[in-house]
N, C-alpha and C positions, 0 to 999 in steps of 0.2 A: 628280201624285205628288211628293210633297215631299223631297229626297234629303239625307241628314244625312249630314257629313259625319264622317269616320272621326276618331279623334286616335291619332296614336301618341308613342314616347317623343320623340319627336325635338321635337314639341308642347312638349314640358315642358321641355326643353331650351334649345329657342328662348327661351324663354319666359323662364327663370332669368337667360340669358346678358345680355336687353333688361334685367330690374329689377333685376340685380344693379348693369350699369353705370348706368343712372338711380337707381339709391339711391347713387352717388358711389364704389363699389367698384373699386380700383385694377383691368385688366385682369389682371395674371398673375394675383393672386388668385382671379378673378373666373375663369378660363380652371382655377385648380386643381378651386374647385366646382363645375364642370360636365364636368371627366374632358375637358379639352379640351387636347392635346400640343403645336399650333402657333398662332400667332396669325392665322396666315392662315383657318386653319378657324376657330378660335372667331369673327372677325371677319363670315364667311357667318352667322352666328345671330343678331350682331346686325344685327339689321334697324332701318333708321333711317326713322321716319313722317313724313309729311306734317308733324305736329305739330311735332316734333323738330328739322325744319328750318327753321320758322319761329321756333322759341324762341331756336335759335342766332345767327339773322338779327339778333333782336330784342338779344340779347347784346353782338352786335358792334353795336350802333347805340347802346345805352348805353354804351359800355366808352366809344363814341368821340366821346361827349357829357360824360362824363366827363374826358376828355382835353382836350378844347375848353377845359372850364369852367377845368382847371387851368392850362393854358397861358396860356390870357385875362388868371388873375389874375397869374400868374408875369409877364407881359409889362406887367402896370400898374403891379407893385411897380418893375421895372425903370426904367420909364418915370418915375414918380415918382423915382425914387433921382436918374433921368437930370436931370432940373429943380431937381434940388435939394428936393423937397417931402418928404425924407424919409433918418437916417438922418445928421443933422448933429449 
């Protein structure tokens, strides 16, 4: 026998509270639309995926590739200046 499962409001709730903040919705806002008083409760609805936690991973390892790249160049402009090849 196959058992389906029930949904209630709370379903829809959860639900809002996850695509509101992945569609980039500040939290309090985000907390007025869904009739939610603390940030501790609204925080229990959203629920954070497997997904979710790789994209952040993936964020932080470009932010810090990013960072590399600028640093790398900042320290060759320096470098240059430092020999004289630039800036005379």
């Amino acid at each position: 026998m196959v058992r389906i499962r029930r949904i209630d409001p709370h379903d829809f709730r959860r639900s809002a509270a996850r695509n509101l903040i992945k569609a980039g919705v500040d939290e309090t806002t985000a907390m007025k639309i869904t009739g939610h008083k603390t940030a501790a409760m609204f925080r229990r609805y959203d629920i954070k995926t497997t997904d979710d936690l790789h994209e952040a991973s993936g964020r932080v390892v470009k932010y810090h590739a990013r960072k590399a790249r600028k640093t790398g160049a900042n320290n060759a402009k320096l470098t240059q200046k430092a020999v004289g090849g630039e800036g005379k």
